[in-house]
Residue frames relative to the residue before (quaternion, step in Angstrom):
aa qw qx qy qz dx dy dz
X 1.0000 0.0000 0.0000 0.0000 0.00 0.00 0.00
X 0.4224 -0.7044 0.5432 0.1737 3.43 -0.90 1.28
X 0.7713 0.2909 -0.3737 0.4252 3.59 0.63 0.06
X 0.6232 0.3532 -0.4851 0.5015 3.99 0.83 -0.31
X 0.5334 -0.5865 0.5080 0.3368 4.28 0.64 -0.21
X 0.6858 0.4269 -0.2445 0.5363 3.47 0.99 -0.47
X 0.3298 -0.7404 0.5333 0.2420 3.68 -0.43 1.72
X 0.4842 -0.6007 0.5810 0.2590 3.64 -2.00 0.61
X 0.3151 -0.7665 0.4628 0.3145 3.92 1.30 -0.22
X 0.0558 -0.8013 0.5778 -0.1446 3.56 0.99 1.43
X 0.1385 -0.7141 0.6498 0.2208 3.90 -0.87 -0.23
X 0.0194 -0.5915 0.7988 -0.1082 3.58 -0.63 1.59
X 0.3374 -0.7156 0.5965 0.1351 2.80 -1.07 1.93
X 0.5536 -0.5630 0.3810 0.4810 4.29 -1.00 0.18
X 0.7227 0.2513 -0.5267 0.3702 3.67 0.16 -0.21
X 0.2102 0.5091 -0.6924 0.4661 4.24 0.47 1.15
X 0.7402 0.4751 -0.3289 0.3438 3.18 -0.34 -1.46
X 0.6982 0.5149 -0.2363 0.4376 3.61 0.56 -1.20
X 0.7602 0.3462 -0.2371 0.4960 3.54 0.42 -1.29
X 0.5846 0.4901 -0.4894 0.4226 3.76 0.92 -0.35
X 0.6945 0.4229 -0.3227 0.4845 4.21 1.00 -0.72
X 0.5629 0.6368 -0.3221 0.4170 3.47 0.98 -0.71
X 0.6299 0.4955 -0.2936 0.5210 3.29 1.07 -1.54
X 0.7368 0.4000 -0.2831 0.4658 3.93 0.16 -1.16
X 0.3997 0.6164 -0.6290 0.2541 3.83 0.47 -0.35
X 0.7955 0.3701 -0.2720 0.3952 3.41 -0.21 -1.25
X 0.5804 0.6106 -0.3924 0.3694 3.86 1.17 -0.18
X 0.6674 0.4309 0.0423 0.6059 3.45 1.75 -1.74
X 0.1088 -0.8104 0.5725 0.0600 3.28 1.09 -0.16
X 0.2115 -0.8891 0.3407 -0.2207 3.21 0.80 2.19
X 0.6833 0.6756 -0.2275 0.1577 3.93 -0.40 0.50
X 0.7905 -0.4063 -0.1179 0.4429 3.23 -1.10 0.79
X 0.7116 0.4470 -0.4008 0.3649 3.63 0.80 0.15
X 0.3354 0.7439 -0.4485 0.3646 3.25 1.43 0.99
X 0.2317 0.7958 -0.5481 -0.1122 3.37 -0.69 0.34
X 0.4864 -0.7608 0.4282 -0.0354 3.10 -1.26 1.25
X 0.5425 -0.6396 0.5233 0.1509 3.56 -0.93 0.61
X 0.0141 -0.8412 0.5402 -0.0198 3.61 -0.84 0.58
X 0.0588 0.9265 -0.3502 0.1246 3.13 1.56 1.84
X 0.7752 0.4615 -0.2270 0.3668 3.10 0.60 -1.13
X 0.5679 -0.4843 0.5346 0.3963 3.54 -1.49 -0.39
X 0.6676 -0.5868 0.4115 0.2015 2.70 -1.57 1.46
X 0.5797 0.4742 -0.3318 0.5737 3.84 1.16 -0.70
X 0.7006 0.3075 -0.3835 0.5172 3.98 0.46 0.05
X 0.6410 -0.6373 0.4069 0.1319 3.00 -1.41 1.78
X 0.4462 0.7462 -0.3062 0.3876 3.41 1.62 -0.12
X 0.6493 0.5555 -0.2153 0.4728 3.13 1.05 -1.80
X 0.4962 0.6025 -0.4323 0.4515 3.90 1.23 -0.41
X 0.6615 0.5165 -0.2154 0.4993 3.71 0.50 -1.22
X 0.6592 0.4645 -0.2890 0.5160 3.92 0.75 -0.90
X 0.8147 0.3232 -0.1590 0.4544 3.40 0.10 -1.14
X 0.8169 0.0608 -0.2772 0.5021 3.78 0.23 -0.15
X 0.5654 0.5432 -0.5021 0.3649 3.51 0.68 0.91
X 0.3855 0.6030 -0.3807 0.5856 3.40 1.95 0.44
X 0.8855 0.1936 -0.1448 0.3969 3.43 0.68 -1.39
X 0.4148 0.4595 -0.5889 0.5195 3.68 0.92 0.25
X 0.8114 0.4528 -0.2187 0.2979 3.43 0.20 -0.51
X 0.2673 -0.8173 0.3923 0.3265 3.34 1.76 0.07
X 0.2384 0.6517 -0.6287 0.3510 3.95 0.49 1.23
X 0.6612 -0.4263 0.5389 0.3010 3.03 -2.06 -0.41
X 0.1305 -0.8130 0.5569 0.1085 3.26 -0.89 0.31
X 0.1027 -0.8915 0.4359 0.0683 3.67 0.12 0.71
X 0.1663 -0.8485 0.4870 0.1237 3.76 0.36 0.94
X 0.4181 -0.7441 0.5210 0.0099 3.73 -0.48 1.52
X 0.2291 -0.7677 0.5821 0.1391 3.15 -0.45 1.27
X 0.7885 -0.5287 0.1782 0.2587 3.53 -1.44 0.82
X 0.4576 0.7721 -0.1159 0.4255 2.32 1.71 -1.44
X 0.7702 0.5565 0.0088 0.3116 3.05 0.43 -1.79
X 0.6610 0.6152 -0.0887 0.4204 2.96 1.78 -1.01
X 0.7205 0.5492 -0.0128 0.4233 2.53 1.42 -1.52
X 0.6519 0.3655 -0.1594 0.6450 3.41 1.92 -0.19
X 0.6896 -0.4896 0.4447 0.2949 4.00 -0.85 1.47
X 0.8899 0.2388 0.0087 0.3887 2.80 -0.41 -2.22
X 0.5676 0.5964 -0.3814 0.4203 3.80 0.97 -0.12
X 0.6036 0.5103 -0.2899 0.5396 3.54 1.22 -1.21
X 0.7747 0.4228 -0.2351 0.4071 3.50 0.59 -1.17
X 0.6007 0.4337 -0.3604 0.5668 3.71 1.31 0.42
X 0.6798 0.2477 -0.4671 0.5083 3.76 0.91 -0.04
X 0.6780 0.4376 -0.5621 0.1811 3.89 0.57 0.48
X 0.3146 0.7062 -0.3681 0.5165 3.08 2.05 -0.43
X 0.8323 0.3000 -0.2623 0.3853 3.92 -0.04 -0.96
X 0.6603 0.3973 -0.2949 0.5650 3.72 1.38 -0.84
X 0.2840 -0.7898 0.5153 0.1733 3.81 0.86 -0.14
X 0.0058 -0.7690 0.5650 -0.2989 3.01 0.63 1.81
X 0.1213 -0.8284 0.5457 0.0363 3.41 -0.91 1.69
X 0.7115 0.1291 -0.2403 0.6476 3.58 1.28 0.16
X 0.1978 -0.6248 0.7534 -0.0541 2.94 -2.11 1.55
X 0.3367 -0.6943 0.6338 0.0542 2.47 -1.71 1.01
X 0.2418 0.8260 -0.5079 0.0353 3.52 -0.11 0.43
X 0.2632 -0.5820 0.6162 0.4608 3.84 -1.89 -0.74
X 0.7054 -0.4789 0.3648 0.3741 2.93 -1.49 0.48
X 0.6918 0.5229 -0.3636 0.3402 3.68 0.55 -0.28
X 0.6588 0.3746 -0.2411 0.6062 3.66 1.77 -0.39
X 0.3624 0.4863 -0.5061 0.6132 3.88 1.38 0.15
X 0.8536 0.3522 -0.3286 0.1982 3.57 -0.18 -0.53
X 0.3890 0.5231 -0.3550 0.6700 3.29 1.76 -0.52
X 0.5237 0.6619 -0.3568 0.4004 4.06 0.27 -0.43
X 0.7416 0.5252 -0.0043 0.4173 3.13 0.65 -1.73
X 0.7422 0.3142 -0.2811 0.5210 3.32 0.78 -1.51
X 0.4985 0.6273 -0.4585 0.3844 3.77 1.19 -0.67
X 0.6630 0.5073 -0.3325 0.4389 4.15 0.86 -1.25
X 0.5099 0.4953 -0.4025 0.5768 3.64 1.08 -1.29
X 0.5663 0.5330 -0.5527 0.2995 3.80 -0.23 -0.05
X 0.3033 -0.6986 0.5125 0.3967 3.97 -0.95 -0.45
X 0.4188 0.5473 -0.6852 0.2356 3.16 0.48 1.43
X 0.2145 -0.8687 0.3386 0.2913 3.77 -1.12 0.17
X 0.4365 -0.7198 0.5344 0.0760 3.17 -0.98 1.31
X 0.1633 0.8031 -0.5503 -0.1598 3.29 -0.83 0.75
X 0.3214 -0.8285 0.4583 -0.0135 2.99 -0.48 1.82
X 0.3002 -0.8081 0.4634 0.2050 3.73 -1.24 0.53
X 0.3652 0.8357 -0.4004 0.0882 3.15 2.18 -0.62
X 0.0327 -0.8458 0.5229 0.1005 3.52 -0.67 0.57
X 0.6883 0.1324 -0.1815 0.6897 3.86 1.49 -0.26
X 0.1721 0.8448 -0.4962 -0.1025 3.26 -1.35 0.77
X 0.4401 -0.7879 0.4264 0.0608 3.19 -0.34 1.82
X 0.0912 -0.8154 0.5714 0.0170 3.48 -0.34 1.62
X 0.0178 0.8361 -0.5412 0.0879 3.75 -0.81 0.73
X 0.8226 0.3655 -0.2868 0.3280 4.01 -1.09 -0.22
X 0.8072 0.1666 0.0327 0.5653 3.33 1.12 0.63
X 0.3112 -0.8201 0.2865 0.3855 3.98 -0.24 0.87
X 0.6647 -0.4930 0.4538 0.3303 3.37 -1.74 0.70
């Protein structure tokens, strides 16, 4: 469970995994010049969507130090510098995101899909 941190040891066999990215390719128009973010915790079902939706898709993955997370304007300078075109995010860090861009610092961002999940928009 992405919200107590402590995983429930579900079994998501791999062809789930596949047919859930497979299925959305043609939605996200996924691929190998994607590169992706590896924000979340492994215990959030999220981190499932980051990490093999880079590699089914032959992209970049860019693993996000805590640190990094944990700070607006830091996260938004390693996607600006790694040129990360799909995010994953919830709506409650998209929004701390946002007010950080409304700032006058400048970011130059590539983000071109962003996939909002763990909680409503």
């Amino acid at each position: 469970s992405g919200t107590t941190g402590r995983p429930k040891g579900t079994l998501i066999e791999h062809k789930n995994v596949v047919r859930l990215l497979f299925n959305d390719k043609n939605l996200f128009d996924f691929g190998p010049s994607d590169t992706w973010t590896l924000f979340h915790s492994f215990c959030f079902d999220f981190s499932v969507w980051e990490m093999y939706g880079a590699l089914l898709y032959g992209g970049k993955l860019v693993i996000v130090p805590s640190f990094t997370a944990k700070n607006p304007a830091d996260f938004l300078a390693l996607l600006g510098r790694e040129q990360v075109t799909i995010l994953n995010q919830t709506p409650t860090y998209f929004y701390q995101l946002l007010r950080e861009v409304l700032t006058d610092h400048p970011y130059d961002l590539r983000i071109r899909n962003v996939i909002f999940g763990g909680e409503a928009l």
